[in-house]
ZALUMMI-825570 format. One line per field, with one value per residue (C-alpha): residue number from 1; x, y, z; residue in three letters. Coordinates in nm, 2 decimals. Layout:
ZALUMMI-825570
nr: (NUM  ...) $
east: (X  ...) $
north: (Y  ...) $
up: (Z  ...) $
rest: (ALA  ...) $
end
This chain:
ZALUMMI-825570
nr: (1  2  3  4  5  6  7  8  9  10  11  12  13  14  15  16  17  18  19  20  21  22  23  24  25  26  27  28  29  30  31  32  33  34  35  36  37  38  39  40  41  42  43  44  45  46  47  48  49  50  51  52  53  54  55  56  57  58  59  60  61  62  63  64  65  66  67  68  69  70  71  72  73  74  75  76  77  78  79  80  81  82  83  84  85  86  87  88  89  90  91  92  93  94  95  96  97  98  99  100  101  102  103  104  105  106  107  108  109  110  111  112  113  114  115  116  117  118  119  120  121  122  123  124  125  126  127  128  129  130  131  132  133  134  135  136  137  138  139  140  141  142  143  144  145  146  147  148  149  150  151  152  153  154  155  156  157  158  159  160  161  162  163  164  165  166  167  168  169  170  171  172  173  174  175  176  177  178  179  180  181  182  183  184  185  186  187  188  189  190  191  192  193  194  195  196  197  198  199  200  201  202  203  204  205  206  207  208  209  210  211  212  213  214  215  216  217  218  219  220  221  222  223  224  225  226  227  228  229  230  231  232  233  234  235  236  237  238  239  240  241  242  243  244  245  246  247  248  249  250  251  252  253  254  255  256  257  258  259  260  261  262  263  264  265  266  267  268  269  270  271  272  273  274  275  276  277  278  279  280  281  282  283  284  285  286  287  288  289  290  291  292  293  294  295  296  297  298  299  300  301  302  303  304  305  306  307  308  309  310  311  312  313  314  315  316  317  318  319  320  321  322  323  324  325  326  327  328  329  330  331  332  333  334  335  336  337  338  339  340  341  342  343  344  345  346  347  348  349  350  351  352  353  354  355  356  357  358  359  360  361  362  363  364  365  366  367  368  369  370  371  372  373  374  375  376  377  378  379  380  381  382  383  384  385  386  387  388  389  390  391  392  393  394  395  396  397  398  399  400  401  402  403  404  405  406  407  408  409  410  411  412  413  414  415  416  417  418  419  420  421  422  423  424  425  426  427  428  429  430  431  432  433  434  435  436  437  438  439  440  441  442  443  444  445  446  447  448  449  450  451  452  453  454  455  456  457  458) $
east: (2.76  2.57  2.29  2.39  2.71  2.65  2.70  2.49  2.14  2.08  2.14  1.94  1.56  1.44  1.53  1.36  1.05  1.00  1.02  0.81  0.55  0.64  0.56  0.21  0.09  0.18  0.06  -0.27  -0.44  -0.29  -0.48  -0.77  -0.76  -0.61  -0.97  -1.20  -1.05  -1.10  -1.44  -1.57  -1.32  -1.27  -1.41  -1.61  -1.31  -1.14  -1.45  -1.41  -1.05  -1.23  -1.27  -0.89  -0.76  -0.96  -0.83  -0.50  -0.49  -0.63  -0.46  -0.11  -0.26  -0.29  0.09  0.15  -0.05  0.03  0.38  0.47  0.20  0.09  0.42  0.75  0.96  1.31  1.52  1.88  2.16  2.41  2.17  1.85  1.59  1.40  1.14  0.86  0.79  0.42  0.11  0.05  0.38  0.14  -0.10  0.07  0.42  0.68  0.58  0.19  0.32  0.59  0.27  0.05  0.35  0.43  0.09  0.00  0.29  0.13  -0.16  -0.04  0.13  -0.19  -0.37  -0.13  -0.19  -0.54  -0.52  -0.32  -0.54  -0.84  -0.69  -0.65  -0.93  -1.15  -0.90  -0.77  -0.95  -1.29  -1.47  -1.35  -1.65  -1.38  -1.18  -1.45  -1.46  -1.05  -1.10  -1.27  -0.97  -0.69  -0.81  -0.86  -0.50  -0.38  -0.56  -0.44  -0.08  -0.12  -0.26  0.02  0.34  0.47  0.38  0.71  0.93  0.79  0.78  1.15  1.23  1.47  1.36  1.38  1.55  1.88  1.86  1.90  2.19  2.33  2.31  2.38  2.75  2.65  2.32  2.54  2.75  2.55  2.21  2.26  1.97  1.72  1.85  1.83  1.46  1.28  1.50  1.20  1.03  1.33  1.22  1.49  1.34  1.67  2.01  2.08  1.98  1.97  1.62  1.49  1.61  1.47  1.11  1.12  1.31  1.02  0.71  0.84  0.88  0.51  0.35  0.60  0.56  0.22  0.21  0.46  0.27  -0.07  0.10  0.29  -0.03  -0.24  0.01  0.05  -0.37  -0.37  -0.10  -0.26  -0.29  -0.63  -0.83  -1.25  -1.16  -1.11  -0.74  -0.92  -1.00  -0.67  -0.49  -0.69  -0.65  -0.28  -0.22  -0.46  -0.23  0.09  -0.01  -0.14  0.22  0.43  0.19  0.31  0.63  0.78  0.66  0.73  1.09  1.11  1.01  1.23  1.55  1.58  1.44  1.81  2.00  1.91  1.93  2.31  2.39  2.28  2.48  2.84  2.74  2.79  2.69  2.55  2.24  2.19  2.18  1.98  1.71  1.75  1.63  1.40  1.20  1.24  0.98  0.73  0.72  0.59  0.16  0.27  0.52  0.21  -0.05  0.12  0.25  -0.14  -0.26  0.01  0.01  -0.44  -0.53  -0.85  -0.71  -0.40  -0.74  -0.91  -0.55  -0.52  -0.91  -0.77  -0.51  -0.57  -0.94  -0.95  -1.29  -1.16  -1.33  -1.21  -1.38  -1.49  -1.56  -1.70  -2.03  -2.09  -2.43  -2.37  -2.44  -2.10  -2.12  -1.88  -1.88  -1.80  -1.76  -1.87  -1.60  -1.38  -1.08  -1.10  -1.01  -0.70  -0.80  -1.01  -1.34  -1.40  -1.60  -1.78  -1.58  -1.88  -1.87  -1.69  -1.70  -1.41  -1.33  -1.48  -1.45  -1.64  -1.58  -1.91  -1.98  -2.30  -2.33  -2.37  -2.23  -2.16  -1.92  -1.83  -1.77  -1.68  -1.89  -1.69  -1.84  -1.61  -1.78  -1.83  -2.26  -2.41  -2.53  -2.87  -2.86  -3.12  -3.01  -3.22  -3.20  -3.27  -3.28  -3.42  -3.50  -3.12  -2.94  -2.98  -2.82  -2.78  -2.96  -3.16  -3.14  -2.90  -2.74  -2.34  -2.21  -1.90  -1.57  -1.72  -1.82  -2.11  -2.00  -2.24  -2.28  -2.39  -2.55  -2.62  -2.82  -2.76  -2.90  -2.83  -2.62  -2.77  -2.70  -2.80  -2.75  -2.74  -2.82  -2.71  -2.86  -2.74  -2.79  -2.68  -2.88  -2.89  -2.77  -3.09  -3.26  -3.24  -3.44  -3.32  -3.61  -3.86  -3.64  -3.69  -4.05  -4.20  -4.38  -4.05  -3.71  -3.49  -3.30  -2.97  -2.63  -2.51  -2.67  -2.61  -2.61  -2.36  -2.53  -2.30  -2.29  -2.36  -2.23  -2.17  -1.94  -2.06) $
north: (0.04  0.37  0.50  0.81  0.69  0.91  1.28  1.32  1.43  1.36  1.01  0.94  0.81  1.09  1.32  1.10  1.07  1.40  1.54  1.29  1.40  1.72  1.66  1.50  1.74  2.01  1.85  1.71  2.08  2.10  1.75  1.84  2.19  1.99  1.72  2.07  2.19  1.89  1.85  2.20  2.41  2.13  2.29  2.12  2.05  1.87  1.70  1.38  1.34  1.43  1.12  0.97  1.29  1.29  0.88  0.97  1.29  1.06  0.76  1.00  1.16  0.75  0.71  1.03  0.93  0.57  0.67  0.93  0.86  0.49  0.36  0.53  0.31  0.31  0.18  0.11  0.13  -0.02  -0.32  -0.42  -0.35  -0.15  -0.06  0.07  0.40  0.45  0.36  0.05  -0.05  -0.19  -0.37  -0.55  -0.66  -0.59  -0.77  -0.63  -0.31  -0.32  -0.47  -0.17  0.08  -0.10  -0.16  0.22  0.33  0.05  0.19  0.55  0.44  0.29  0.57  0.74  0.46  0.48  0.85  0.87  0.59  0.81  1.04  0.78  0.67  0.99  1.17  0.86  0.48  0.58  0.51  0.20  -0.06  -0.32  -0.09  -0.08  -0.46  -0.45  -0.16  -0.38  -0.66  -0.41  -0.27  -0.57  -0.66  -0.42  -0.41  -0.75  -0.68  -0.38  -0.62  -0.94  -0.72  -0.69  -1.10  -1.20  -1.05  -1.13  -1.51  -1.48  -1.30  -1.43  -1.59  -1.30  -1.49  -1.60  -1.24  -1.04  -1.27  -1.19  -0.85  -0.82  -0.67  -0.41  -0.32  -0.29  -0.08  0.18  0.14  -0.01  0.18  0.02  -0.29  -0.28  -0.15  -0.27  -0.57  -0.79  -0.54  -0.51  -0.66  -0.73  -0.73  -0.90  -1.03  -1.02  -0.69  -0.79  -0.96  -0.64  -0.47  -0.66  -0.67  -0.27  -0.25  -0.50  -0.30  0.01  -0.08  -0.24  0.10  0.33  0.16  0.17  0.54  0.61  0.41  0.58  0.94  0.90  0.79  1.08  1.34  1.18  1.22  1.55  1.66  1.48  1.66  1.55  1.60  1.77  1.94  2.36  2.47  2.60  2.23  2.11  2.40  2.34  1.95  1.97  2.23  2.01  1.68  1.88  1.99  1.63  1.50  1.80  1.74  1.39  1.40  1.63  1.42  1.07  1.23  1.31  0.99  0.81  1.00  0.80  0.47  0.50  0.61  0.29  0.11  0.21  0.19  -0.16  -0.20  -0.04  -0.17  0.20  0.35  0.65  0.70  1.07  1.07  0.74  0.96  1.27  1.09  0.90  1.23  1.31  1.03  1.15  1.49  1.32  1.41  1.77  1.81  1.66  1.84  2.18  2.04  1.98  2.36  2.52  2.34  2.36  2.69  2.68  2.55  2.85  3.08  2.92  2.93  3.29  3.37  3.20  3.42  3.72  3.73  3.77  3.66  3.54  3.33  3.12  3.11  2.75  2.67  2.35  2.49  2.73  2.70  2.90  2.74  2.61  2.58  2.31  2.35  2.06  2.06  1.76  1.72  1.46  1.67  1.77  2.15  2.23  2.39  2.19  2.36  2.42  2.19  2.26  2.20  1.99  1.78  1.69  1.53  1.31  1.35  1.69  1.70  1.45  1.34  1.27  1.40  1.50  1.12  0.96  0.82  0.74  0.88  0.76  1.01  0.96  1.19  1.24  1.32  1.55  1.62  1.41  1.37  1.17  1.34  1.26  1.41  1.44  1.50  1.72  1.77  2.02  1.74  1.43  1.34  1.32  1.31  1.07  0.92  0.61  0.70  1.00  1.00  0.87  0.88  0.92  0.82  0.98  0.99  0.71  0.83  0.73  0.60  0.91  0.75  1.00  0.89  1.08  0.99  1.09  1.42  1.79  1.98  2.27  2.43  2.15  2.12  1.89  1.97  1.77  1.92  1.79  1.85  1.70  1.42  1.19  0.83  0.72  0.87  0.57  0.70  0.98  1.00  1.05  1.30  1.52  1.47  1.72  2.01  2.26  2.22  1.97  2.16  2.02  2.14  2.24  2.18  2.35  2.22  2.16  2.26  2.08  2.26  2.06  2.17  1.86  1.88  1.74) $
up: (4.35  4.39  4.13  4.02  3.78  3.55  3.58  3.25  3.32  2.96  2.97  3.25  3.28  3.48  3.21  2.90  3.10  3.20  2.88  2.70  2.92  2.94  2.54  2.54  2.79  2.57  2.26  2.37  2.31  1.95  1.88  1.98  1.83  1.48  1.51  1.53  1.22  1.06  1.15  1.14  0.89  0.62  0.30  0.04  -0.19  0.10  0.25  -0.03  0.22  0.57  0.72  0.62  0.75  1.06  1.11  1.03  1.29  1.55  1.51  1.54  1.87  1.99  1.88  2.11  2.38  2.40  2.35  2.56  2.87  2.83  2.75  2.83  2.67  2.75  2.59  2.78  2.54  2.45  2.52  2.28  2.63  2.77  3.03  2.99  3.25  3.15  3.29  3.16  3.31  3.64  3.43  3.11  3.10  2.89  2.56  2.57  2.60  2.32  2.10  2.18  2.09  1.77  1.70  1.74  1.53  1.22  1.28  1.22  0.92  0.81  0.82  0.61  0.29  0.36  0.25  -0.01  -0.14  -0.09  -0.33  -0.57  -0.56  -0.59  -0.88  -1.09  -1.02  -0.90  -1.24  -1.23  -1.10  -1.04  -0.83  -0.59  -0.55  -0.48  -0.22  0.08  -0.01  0.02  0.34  0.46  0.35  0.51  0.87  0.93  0.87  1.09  1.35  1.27  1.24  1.58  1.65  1.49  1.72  1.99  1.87  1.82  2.17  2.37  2.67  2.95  3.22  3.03  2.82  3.14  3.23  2.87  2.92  3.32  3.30  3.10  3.29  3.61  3.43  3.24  3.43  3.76  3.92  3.65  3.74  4.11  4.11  3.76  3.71  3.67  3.42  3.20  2.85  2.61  2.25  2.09  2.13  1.80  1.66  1.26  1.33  1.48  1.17  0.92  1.09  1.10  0.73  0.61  0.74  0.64  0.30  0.29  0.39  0.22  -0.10  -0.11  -0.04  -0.34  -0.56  -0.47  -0.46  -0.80  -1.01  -0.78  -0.89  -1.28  -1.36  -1.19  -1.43  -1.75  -2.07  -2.17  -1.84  -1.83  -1.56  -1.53  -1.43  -1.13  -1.03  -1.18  -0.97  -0.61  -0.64  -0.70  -0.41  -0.17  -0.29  -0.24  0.09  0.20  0.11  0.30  0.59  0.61  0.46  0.71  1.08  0.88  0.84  1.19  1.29  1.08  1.16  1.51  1.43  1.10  1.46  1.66  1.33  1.30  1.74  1.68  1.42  1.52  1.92  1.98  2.32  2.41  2.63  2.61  2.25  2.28  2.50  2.21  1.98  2.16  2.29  1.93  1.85  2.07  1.91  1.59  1.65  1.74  1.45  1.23  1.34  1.31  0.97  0.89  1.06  0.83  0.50  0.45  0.46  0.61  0.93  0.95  0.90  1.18  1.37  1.31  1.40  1.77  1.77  1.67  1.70  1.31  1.14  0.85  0.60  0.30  0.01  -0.06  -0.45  -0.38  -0.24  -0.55  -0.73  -1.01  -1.36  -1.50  -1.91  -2.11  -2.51  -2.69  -3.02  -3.25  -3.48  -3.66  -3.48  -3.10  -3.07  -2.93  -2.58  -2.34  -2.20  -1.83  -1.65  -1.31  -0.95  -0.80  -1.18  -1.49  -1.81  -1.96  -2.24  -2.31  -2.67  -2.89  -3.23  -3.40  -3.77  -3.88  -4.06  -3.70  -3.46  -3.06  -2.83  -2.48  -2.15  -1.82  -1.54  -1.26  -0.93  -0.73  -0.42  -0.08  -0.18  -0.38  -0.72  -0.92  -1.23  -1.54  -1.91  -2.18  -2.52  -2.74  -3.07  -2.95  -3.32  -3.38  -3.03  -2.72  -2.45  -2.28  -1.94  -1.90  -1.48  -1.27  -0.93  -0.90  -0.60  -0.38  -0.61  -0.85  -1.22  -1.48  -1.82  -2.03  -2.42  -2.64  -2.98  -3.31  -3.58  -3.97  -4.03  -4.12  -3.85  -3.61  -3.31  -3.02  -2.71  -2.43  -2.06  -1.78  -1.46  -1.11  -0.76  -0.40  -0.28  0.03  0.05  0.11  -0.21  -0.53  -0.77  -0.92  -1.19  -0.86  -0.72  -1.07  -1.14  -0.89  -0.96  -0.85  -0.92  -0.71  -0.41  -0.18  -0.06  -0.41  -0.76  -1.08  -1.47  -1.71  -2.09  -2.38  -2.70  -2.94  -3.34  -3.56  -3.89  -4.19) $
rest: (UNK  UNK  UNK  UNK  UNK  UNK  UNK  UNK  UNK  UNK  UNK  UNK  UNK  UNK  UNK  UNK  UNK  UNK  UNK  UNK  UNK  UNK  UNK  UNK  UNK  UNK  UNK  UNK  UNK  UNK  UNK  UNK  UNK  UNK  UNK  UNK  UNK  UNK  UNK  UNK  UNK  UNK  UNK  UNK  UNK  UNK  UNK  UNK  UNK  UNK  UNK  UNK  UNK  UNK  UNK  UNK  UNK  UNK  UNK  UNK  UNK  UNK  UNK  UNK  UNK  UNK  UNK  UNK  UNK  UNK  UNK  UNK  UNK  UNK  UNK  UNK  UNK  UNK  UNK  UNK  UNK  UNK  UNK  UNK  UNK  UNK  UNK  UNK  UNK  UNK  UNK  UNK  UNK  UNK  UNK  UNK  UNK  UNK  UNK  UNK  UNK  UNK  UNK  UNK  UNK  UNK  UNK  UNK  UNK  UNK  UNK  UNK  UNK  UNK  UNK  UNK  UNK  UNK  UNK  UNK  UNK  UNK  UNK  UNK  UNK  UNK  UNK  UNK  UNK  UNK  UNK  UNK  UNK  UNK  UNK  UNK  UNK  UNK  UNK  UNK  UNK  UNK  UNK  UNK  UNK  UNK  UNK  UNK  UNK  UNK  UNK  UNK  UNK  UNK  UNK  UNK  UNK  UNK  UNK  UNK  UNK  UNK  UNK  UNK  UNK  UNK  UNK  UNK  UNK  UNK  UNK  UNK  UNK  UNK  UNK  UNK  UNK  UNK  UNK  UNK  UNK  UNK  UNK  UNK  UNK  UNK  UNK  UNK  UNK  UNK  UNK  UNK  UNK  UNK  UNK  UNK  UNK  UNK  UNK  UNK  UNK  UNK  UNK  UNK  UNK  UNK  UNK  UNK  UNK  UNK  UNK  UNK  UNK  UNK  UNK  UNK  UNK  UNK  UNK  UNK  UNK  UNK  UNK  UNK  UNK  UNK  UNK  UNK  UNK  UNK  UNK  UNK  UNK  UNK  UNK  UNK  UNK  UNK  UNK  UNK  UNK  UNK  UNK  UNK  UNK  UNK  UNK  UNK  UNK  UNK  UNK  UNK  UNK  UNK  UNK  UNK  UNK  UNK  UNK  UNK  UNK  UNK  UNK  UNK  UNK  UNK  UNK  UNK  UNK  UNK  UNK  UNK  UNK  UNK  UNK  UNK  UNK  UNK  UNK  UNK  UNK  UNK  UNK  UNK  UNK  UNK  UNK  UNK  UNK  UNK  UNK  UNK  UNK  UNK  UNK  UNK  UNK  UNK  UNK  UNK  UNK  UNK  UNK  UNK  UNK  UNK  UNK  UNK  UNK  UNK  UNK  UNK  UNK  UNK  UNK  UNK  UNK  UNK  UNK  UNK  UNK  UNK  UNK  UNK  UNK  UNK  UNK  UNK  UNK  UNK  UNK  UNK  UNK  UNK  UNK  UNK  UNK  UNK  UNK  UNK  UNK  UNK  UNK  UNK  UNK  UNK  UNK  UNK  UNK  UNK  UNK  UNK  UNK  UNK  UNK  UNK  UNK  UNK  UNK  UNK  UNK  UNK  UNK  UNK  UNK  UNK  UNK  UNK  UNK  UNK  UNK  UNK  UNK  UNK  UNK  UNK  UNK  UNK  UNK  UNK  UNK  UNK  UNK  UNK  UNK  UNK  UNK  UNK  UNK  UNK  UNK  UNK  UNK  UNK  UNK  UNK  UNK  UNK  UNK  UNK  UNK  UNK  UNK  UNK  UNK  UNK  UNK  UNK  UNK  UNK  UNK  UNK  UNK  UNK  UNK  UNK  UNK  UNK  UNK  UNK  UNK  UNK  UNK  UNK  UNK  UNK  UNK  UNK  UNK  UNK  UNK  UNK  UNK  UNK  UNK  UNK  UNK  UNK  UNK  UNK  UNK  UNK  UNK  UNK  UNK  UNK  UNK  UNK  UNK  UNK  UNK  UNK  UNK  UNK  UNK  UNK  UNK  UNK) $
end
């Protein structure tokens, strides 16, 4: 029987592999433009998320390498097999290479949780001590089901030799060149295709539910009524969560659209190989889709794409860095007032409002440090006879948050005040009481103060 059956260049291999690599040669640039904008146009407001997005970016330019150049997989319908095209096609067989294409694909998926728990866990759990002990046991969780996920298929694999004699009529029919030349490379991940199913339907449900969980709570406490942070904040966290979410939203779409089409030719036994190669190029223009999805949706990086462009020297404005003097007024009374004060980007105080009368009293806050450094802070007052704290100095570290007690003696009311005065320290520095008691004021990348009112009600 000759090759060339089909008149269809569509549903042959030359035409899948040529534009798969056609694809990674085209997107390789956009990656490695996408990881400089991450590492050098990710303002301060971002930089708490610039290590997950950088993970995530890289570990979808590894699905699109691995994929489209590594790989090649094949896959020959209306049969569960394929062969893989790619360049590890000469030095793993057919099962190694699926593993590295699933695995890379769990690992992008991965990334994706790990990020949407970053956001989580900076904006809603990071006061929470206990939450830091969960963290290294959820990753960890999580890693090794990335690692263990593909295994079970390829436990319950058919054996090769009587698969291939399953599947040889229709081989010979639809793919009789593949047959001839690669029959020994020809891996058949299933005979029954409801096993394949329920591995993918499984994994995608542990990785998407996490992400809905982490991204409905994220989106919740940003939209809290009783919150120390300014609507500036509020508004710039919001738009950086909504962008995170489009970014991934719209190349986990992509990707998902051909793995529901092979879900459904397994299931009617349907055939048709160029729509089968459609949507299989479609897969591999998942990193490209999500790095232009990230360039477009951040707006430091469409700056830095349009300063490429058009030779514009742009510049965004980042609010993070500011070391101007941000003031919060709370009010001591029974009743909170109606209208929360504004609180500084870099840090915030939760609640803001706190009800001690002039007969005494305590009063429990939350500071929240925003930024990606560690913070020292010092608190002053302006009545020690009737105010004090429970810790003068202190250190804060990334997206965690120091339990402030105020306490008020019995004793007539006046105009107080309580400074908390902050600045951007190393990891290395431990003692924050050493780092204020020299002769000059303490210096770093930011630092600012946040002076508390103070007006008790008798």
């Amino acid at each position: 029987m000759p090759c060339n059956t089909s008149t269809n260049y569509f549903a042959t291999s030359d035409f899948f592999i040529f534009s798969v690599h056609l694809i990674t040669i085209i997107s390789t640039p956009f990656h490695i433009f996408g990881a400089f904008c991450i590492l050098s146009r990710t303002p301060k407001l971002m930089s708490s998320a610039k290590s997950t997005l950088l993970n995530l970016h890289i570990t979808s330019s590894i699905l699109d390498l691995v994929y489209g150049c590594l790989a090649c997989p094949f896959i020959m319908s209306p049969t569960i097999s394929m062969v893989f095209f790619g360049v590890l096609g000469g030095f793993l067989d057919g099962a190694g290479i699926y593993y590295l294409v699933i695995l890379s694909i769990a690992l992008t998926a991965n990334a994706m949780v790990v990020l949407f728990e970053n956001r989580y866990h900076c904006l809603v759990n990071g006061q929470e001590s206990k939450s830091r002990h969960r963290r290294p046991i959820f990753f960890a969780i999580n890693i090794i089901y990335t690692f263990i996920c593909p295994i079970p298929l390829l436990i319950f694999a058919p054996n090769q030799a009587d698969a291939n004699i399953y599947y040889q009529d229709q081989l010979q029919k639809y793919h009789p060149c593949i047959l001839e030349s690669k029959k020994s490379e020809i891996f058949v991940l299933a005979i029954d295709g409801w096993l394949l199913m329920f591995s993918f339907s499984l994994t995608s449900i542990f990785y998407v539910s996490q992400s809905i969980y982490f991204v409905t709570f994220t989106i919740w406490s940003l939209n809290r009524v009783k919150t120390s942070a300014s609507k500036l904040t509020l508004s710039l966290q919001r738009r950086f969560m909504v962008a995170i979410v489009v970014q991934k939203a719209v190349p986990t779409v992509s990707l998902a659209i051909p793995v529901f089409f092979m879900a459904a030719s397994i299931w009617m036994d349907s055939s048709n190989q160029a729509i089968t190669n459609i949507f299989l190029i479609q897969v591999s223009l998942h990193g490209i889709i999500a790095t232009l999805a990230m360039l477009i949706m951040h707006k430091p990086y469409r700056q830095a794409v349009s300063q490429c462009i058009f030779g514009c020297n742009w510049r965004f404005h980042d609010l993070s860095s500011r070391t101007s003097i941000s003031v919060t007024h709370i009010h001591l009374k029974h009743h909170p007032p109606l209208s929360a004060s504004k609180m500084g980007v870099e840090l915030s105080l939760d609640p803001p409002v706190c009800p001690i009368q002039a007969m005494g009293g305590k009063s429990t806050h939350k500071m929240t440090n925003h930024t990606d450094r560690h913070i020292a802070f010092k608190i002053k007052s302006s009545n020690n006879s009737n105010y004090s704290v429970n810790q003068i100095f202190g250190i804060i570290k990334v997206c965690e948050t120091f339990q402030l007690i105020i306490t008020r003696k019995p004793g007539k009311p006046q105009a107080d005040k309580l400074v908390i005065q902050y600045v951007a320290v190393g990891e290395d520095v431990n003692d924050a009481k050493a780092f204020f008691a020299g002769p000059n004021p303490p210096t770093g990348v930011f630092e600012g103060e946040t002076v508390i009112k103070l007006s008790a009600a008798e």
